[in-house]
C-alpha positions as CSV (number, residue, x, y, z in Angstrom):
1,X,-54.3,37.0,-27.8
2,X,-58.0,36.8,-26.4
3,X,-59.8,33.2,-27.0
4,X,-62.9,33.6,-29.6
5,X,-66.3,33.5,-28.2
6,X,-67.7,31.7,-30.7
7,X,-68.7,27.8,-29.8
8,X,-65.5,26.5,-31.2
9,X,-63.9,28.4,-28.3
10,X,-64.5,25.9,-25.3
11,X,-62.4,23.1,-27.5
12,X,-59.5,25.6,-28.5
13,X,-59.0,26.5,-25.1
14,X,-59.0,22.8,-23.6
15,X,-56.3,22.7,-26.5
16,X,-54.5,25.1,-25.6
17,X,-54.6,24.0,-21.8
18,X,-53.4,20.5,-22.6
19,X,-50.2,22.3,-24.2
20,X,-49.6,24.4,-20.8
21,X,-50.5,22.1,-18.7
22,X,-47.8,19.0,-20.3
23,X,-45.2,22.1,-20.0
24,X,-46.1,23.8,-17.0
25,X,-43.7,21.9,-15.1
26,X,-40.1,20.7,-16.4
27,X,-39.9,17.7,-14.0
28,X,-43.3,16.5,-15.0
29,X,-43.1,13.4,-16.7
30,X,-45.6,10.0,-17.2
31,X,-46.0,7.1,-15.0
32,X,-44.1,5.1,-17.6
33,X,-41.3,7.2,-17.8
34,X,-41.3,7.5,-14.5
35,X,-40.6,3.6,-14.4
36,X,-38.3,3.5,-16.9
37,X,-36.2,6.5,-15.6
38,X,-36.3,3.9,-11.9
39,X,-35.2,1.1,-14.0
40,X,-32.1,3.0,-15.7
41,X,-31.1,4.1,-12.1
42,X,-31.0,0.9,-11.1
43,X,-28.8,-0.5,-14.4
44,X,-26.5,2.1,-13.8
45,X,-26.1,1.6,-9.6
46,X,-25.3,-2.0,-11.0
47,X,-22.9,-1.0,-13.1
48,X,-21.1,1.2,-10.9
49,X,-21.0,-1.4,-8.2
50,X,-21.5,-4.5,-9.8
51,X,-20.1,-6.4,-6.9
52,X,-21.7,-7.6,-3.9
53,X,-21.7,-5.3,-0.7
54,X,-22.4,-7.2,2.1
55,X,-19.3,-8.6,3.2
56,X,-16.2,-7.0,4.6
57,X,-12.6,-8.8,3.3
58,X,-10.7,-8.5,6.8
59,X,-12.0,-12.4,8.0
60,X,-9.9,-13.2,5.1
61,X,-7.0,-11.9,5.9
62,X,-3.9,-10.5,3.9
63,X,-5.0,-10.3,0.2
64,X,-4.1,-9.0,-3.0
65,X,-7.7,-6.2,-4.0
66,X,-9.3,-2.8,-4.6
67,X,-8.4,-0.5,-1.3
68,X,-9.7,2.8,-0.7
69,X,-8.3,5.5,1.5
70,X,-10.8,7.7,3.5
71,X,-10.0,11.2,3.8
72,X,-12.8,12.0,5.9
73,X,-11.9,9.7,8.9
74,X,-8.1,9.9,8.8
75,X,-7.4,13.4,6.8
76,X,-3.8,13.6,6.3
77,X,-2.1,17.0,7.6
78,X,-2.5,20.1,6.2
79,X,1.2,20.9,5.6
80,X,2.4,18.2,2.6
81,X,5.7,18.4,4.2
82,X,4.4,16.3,7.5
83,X,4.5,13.0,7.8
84,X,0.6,11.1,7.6
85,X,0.4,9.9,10.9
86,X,-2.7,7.6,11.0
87,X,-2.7,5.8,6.8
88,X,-6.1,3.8,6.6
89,X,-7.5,1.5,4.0
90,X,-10.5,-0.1,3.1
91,X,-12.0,-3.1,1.1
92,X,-14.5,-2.4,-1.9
93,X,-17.6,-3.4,0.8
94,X,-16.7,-1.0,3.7
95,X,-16.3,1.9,0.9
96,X,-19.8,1.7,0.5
97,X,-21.2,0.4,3.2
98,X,-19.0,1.7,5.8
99,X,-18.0,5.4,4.2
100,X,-20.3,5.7,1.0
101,X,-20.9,9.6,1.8
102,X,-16.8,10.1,2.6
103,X,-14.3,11.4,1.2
104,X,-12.5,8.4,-0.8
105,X,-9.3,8.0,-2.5
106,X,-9.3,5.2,-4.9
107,X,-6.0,3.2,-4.8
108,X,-6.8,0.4,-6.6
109,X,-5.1,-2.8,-5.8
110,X,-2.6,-3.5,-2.9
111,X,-1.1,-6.7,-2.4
112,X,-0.6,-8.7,0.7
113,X,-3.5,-6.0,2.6
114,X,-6.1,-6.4,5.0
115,X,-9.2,-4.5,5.8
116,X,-8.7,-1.8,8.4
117,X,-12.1,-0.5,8.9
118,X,-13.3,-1.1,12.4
119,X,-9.6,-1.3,13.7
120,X,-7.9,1.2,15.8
121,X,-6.9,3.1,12.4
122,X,-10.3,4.8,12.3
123,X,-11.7,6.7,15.0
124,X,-14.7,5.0,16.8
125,X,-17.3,7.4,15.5
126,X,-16.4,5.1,12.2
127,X,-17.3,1.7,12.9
128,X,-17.4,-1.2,10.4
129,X,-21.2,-2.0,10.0
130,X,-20.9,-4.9,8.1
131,X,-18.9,-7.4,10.3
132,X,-20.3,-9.3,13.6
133,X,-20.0,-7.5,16.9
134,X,-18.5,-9.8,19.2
135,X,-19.8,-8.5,22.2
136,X,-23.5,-7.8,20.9
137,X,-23.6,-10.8,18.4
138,X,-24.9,-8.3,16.1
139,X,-23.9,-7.0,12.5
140,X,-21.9,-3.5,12.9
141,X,-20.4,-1.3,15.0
142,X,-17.4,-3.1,15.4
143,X,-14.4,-0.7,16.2
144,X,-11.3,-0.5,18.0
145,X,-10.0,-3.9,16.6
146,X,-5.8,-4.6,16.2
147,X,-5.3,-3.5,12.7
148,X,-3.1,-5.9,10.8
149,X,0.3,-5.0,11.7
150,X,1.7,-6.8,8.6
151,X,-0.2,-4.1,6.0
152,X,2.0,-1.4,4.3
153,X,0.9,2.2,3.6
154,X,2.4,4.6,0.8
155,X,1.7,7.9,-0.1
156,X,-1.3,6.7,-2.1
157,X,-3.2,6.8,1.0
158,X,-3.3,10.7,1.6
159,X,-3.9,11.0,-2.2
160,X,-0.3,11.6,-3.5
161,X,1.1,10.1,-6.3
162,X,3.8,9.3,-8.6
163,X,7.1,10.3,-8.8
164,X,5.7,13.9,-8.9
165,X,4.2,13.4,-5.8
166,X,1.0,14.8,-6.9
167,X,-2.4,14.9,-5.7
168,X,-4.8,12.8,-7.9
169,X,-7.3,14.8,-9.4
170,X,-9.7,12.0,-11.9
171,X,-11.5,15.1,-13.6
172,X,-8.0,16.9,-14.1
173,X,-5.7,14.2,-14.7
174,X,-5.3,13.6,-18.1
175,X,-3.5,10.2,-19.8
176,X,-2.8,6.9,-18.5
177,X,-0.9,6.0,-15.0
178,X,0.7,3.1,-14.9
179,X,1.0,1.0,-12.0
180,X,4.6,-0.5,-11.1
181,X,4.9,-4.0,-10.3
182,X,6.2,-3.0,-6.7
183,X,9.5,-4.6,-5.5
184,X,10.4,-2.7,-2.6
185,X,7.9,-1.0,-0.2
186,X,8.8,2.9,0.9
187,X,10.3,1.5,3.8
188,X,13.0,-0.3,1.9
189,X,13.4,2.5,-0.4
190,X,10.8,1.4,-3.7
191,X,7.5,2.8,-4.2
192,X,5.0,0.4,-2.8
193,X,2.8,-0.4,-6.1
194,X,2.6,3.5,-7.0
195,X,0.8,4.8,-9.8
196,X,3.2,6.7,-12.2
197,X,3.3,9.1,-15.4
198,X,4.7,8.3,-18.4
199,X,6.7,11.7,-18.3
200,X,8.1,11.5,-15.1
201,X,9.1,7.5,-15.4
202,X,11.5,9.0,-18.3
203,X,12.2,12.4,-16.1
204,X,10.4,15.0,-17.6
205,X,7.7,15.7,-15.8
206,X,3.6,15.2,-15.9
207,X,3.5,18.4,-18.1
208,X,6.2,17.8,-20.0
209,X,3.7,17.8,-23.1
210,X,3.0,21.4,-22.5
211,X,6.1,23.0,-21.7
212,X,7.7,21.2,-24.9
213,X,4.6,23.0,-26.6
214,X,5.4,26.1,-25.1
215,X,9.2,26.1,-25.9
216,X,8.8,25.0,-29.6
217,X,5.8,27.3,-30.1
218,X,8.7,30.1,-28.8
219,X,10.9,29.3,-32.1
220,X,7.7,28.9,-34.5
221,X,7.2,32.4,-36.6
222,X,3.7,32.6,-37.2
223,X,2.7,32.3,-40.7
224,X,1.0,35.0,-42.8
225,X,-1.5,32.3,-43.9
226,X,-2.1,30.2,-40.4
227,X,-5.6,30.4,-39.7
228,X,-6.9,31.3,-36.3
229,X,-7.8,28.5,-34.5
230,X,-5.8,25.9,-36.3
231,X,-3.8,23.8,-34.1
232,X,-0.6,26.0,-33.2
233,X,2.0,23.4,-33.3
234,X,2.5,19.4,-33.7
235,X,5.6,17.3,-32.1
236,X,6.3,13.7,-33.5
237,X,7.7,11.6,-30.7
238,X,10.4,9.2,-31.3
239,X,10.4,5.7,-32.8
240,X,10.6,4.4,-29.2
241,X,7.0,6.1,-28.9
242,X,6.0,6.1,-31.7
243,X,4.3,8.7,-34.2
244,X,3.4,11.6,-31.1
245,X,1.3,14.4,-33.6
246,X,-1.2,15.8,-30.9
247,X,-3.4,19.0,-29.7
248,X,-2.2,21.0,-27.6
249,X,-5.6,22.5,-27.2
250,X,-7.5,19.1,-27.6
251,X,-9.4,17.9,-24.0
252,X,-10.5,14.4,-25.6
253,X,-7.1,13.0,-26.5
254,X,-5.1,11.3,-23.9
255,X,-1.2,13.2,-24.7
256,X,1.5,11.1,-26.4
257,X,4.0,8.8,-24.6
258,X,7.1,11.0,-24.0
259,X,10.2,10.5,-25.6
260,X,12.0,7.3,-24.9
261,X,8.8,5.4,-23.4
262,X,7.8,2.4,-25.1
263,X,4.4,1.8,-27.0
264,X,1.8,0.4,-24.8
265,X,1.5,-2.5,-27.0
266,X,5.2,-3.2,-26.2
267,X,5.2,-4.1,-23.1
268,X,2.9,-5.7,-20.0
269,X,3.9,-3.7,-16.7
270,X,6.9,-1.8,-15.4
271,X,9.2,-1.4,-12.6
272,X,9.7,1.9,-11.6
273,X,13.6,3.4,-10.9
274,X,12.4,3.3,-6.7
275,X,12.1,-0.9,-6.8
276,X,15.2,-1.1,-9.3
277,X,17.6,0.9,-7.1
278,X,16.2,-1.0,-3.9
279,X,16.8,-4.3,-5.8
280,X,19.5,-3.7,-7.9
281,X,20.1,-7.2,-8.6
282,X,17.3,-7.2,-10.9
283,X,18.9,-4.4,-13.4
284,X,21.2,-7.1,-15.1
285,X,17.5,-8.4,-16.9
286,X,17.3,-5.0,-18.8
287,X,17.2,-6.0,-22.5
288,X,17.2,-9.5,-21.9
289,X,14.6,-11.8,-23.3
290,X,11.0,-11.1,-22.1
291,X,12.4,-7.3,-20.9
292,X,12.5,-4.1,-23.0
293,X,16.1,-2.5,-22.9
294,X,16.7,-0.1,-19.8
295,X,14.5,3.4,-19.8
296,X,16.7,5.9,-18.3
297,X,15.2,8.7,-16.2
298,X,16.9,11.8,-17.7
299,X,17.7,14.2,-14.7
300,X,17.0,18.1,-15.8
301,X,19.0,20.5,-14.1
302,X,16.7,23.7,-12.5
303,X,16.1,26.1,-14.7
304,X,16.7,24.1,-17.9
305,X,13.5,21.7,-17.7
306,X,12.4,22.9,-21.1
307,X,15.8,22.3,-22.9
308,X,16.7,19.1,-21.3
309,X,13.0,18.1,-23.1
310,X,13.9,19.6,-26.2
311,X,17.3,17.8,-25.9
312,X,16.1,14.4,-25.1
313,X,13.6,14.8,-28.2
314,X,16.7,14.9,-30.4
315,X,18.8,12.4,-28.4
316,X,16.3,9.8,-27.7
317,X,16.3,8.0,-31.2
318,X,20.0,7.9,-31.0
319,X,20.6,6.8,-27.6
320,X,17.4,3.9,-27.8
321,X,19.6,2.8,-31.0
322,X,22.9,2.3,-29.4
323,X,21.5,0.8,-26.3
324,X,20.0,-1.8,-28.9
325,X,23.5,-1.8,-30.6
326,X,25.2,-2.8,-27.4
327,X,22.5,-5.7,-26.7
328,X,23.6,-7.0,-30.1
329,X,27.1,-6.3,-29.3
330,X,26.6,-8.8,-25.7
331,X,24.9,-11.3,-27.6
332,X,27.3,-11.7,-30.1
333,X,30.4,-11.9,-27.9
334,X,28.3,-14.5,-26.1
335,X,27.2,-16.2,-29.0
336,X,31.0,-17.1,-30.2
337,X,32.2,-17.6,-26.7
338,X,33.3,-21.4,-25.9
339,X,33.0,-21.2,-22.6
340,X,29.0,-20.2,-23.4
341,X,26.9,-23.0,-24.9
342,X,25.0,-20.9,-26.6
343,X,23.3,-17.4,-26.2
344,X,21.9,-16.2,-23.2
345,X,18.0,-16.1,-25.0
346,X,18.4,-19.6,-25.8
347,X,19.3,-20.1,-22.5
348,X,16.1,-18.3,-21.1
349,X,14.0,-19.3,-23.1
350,X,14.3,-22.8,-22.5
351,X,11.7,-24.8,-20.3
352,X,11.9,-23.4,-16.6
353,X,12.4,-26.6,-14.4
354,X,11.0,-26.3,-10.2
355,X,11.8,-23.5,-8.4
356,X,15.6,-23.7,-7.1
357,X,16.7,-26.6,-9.5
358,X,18.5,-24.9,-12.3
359,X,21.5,-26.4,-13.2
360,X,23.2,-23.8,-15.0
361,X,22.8,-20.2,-13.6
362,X,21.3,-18.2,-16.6
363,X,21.9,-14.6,-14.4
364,X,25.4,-14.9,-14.3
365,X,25.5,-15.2,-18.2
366,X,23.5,-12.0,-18.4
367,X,25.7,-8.6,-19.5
368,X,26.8,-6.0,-16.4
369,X,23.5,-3.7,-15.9
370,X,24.2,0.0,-17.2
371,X,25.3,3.2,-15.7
372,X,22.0,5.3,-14.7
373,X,19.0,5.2,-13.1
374,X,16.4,3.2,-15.3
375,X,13.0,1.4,-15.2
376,X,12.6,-2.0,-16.0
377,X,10.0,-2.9,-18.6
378,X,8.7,-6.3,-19.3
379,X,6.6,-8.5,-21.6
380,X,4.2,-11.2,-21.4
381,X,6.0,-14.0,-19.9
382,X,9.0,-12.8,-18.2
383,X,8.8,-14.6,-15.2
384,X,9.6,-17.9,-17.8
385,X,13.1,-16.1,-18.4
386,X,13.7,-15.1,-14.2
387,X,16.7,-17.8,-13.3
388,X,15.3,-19.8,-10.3
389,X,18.5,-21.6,-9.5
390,X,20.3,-22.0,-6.1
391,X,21.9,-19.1,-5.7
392,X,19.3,-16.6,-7.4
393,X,15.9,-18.3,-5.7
394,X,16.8,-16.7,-2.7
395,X,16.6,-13.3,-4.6
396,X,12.8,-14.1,-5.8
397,X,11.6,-15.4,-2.3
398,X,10.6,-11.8,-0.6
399,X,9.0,-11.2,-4.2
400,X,6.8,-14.0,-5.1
401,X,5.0,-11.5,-7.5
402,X,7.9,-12.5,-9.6
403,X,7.7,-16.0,-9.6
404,X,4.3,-16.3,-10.6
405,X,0.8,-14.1,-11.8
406,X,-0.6,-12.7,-8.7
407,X,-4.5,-13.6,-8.1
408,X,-6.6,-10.3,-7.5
409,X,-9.6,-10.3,-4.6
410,X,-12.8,-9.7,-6.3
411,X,-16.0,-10.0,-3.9
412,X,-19.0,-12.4,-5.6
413,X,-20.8,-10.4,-8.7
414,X,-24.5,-9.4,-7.7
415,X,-27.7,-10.6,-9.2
416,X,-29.9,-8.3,-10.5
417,X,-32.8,-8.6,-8.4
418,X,-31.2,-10.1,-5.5
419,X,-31.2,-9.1,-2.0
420,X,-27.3,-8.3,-2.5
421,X,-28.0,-6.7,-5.8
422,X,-25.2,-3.5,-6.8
423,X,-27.2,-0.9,-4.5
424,X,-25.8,1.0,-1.8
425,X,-28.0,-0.5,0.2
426,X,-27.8,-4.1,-0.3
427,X,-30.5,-4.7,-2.2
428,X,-32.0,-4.3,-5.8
429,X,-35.2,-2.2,-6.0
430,X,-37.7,-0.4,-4.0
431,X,-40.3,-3.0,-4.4
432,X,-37.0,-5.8,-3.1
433,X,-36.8,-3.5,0.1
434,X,-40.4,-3.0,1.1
435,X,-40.7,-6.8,0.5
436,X,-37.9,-7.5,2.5
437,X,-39.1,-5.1,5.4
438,X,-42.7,-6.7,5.6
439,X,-40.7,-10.0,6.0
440,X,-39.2,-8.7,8.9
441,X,-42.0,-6.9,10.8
442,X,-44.6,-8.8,13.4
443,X,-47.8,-10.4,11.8
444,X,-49.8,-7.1,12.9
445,X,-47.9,-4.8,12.1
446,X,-47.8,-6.3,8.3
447,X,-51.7,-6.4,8.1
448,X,-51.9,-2.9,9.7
449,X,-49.7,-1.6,6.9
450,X,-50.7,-3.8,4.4
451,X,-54.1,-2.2,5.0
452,X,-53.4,0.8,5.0
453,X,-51.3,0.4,2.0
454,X,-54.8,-1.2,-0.1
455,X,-56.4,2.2,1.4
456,X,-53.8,4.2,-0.4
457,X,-53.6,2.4,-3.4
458,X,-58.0,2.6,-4.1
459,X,-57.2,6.2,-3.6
460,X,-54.3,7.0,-6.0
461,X,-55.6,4.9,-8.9
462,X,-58.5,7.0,-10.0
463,X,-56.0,10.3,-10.2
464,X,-53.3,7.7,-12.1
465,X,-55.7,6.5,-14.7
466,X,-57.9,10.2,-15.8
467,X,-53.7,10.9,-16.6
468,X,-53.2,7.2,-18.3
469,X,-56.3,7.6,-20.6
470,X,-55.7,11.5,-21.6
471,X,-51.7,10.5,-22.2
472,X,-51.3,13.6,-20.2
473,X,-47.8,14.3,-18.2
474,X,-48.5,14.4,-14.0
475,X,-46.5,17.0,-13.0
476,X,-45.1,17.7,-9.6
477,X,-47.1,19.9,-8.7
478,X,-50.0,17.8,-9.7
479,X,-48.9,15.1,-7.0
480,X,-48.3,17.3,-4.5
481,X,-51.5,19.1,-4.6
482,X,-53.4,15.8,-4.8
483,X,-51.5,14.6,-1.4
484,X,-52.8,17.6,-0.1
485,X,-56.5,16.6,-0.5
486,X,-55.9,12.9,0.9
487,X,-54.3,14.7,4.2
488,X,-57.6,15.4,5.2
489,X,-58.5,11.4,4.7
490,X,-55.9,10.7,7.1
491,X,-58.5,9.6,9.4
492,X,-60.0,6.7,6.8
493,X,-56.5,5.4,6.7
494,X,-56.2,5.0,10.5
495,X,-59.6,3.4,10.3
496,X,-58.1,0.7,8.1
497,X,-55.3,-0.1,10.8
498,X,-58.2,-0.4,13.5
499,X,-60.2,-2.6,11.2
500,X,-57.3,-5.0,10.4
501,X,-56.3,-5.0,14.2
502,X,-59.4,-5.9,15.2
503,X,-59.9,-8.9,12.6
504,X,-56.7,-10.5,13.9
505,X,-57.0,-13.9,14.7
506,X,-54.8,-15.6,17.5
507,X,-53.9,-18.8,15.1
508,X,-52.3,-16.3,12.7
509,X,-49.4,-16.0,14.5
510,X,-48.1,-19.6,14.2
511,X,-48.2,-19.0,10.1
């Protein structure tokens, strides 16, 4: 459609330009969104790093805190099958300082480890750049330091995980891991603070949800009245779990716990089957007080995966009540012993005296462990029921993480605004930084800029303000094509650095 001629035209075609011109571009926005889009960046970087960034752990030494693995610097071989010759970790500063744009494994927290970037584990193209150089006396580069000899490196390090041995995928994993407590490293024969499944802690597998699915959805007969895209079947787990229903074709729901795993609200961490059978000493606590009764990983045989699910699904109930049967059964017996004072949870539960001073040796009143490989759960408050006497202390001394609640590493919480705020690059906003910079630069050199700066500013404001009083969106093309006109002033703005240079005073530089 043509624009009228008549007079009313001019005004209907301004109209009619204001429309095209706010939409003309879609990454044209206001000066105030612009500013409040800068400000939500900078609440989110804060969020996702909301802990200071400036100092690397390894002066510290051996401690218990977040460690990342970097895949880039020490990638682990491409066959599965071969041992990872050069295992590397990281503090929560050097992942961002030191390999921000790497490839990173989180592994979450490790205890008893110390910061290996700038040690011989990386190469020397990867130097630590937030710790002193010892020969320069200058922050970074530090490489080819002795790493800590004492630190101890799983298969979390090359990205493997679990049981399963899988590689951890966060946009593909589905459900919660669960970290085990970590008796035994994988030199001893335990898992080294591994992150596990649910499904393959009981010994069915990380997909044991779908190929339970699959098998009962083999024995369902379609109804004559199902309606497409209903849910195509439903499995109830076991009172040990719980009440299970679930989607198989739902992406927002985490999956049920898997037969003969305990609620989440039962129970405060775990010890895998790895630590137990390294430590076997510690199986005789299953079912006693402040430990959930023993959950048994239920070997399939190949081929029959499915059906040992199926089978367990039917078993579980039963088994879960005769294990709690037999508790009862030990308790009793205990209960009307004489040579027992009284029962073995009276026993532990009483007040724990120092470490090593127990009179009476609450273990050896505990029931023979079962038959089976099993996990070890715990509650809140176990290490109160652990018998510290003479002859079991010496059990608990290579595992103080049993004696008492470990203390995580956390690195100071940054300000907003600071010069250490949550940024990647240690401080809080573009206006912090250029600050900052002029702080560091000669006298001169910060009137030359500053200058040149004013220049800049005189020139912008008249193209900021026709936008600020029409409410009109600057687009990007807008900008750019005004940058283009002030290149030709590029001569005005070196005029400005000459002028300042030439108004220096010699007293200035003692301010």
């Amino acid at each position: 459609m043509e624009p009228s001629a008549d007079n009313g035209s001019s005004g209907q075609h301004r109209k009619a330009r204001t429309e095209s011109f706010s939409q003309k571009s879609d990454d044209s926005q206001t000066a105030a969104d612009f500013i409040r889009n800068q400000m939500q960046l900078e609440a989110d970087a804060r969020e996702a790093l909301p802990y200071s960034i400036e100092n690397c752990t390894k002066p510290l030494g051996a401690l218990r805190q977040s460690v990342f693995a970097c895949l880039t610097c020490n990638p682990p071989p491409a066959d599965p099958k071969e041992p990872y010759k050069s295992p590397a970790g990281v503090c929560y500063s050097c992942s961002v300082q030191c390999h921000g744009e790497h490839n990173l494994v989180e592994i979450f927290n490790k205890r008893n480890f110390t910061c290996d970037c700038g040690t011989r584990r990386f190469p020397d193209t990867s130097p630590c750049s937030l710790r002193i150089n010892p020969a320069s006396n200058t922050k970074g580069g530090v490489h080819s330091e002795e790493p800590d000899p004492n630190n101890k490196y799983n298969q979390n390090f090359r990205n493997r995980f679990c049981g399963c041995q899988c590689d951890y995928d966060p946009f593909q994993q589905k459900g919660t891991m669960f970290q085990c407590l970590g008796l035994g490293t994988h030199e001893d024969g335990g898992c080294g603070e591994d992150w596990w499944h649910p499904g393959c802690i009981v010994g069915l597998g990380p997909k044991w949800v779908e190929e339970m699915s699959a098998t009962v959805s083999d024995k369902v007969e379609p109804s004559k009245n199902t309606t497409k895209g209903l849910p195509p079947v439903s499995v109830e787990d076991d009172a040990a779990g719980g009440d299970a229903a679930f989607d198989q074709n739902s992406d927002d729901e985490d999956p049920p716990p898997p037969p003969g795993f305990p609620r989440e609200d039962e129970f405060e961490g775990f010890i895998c089957y790895k630590c137990v059978d390294a430590f076997p000493w510690i199986k005789r606590y299953a079912g006693a007080p402040g430990f959930l009764p023993p959950v048994f990983l239920r070997q399939a045989e190949s081929g029959n995966e499915s059906q040992v699910a199926k089978t367990d699904v039917e078993q579980a109930s039963k088994k879960r009540k005769a294990e709690d049967a037999e508790t009862d059964t030990h308790e009793t017996k205990r209960h009307r012993s004489d040579e027992v004072p009284g029962r073995a949870s009276d026993l532990l539960n009483d007040t724990m005296p120092a470490p090593g001073t127990d009179s009476v040796c609450k273990f050896a009143k505990l029931p023979p462990f079962p038959d089976g490989r099993f996990s070890l759960f715990f509650r809140e408050g176990f290490r109160e029921n652990i018998c510290r006497c003479a002859s079991c202390f010496p059990h608990l001394l290579p595992h103080p993480q049993l004696l008492e609640e470990e203390e995580t590493y956390e690195p100071p919480v940054s300000e907003e605004g600071s010069e250490n705020g949550g940024s990647t690059h240690g401080s809080g906003s573009l206006l912090d930084r250029g600050e900052n910079a002029l702080r560091n630069i000669d006298r001169v050199r910060a009137i030359e800029g500053v200058m040149a700066y004013n220049h800049l500013k005189d020139k912008l404001k008249p193209f900021f303000q026709q936008f600020a009083e029409s409410g009109q969106a600057i687009s990007a093309e807008d900008i750019k094509g005004y940058f283009a006109k002030l290149r030709g002033d590029e001569q005005a703005i070196k005029d400005a650095g000459e002028a300042a240079r030439s108004d220096f005073r010699p007293e200035q530089s003692g301010y």
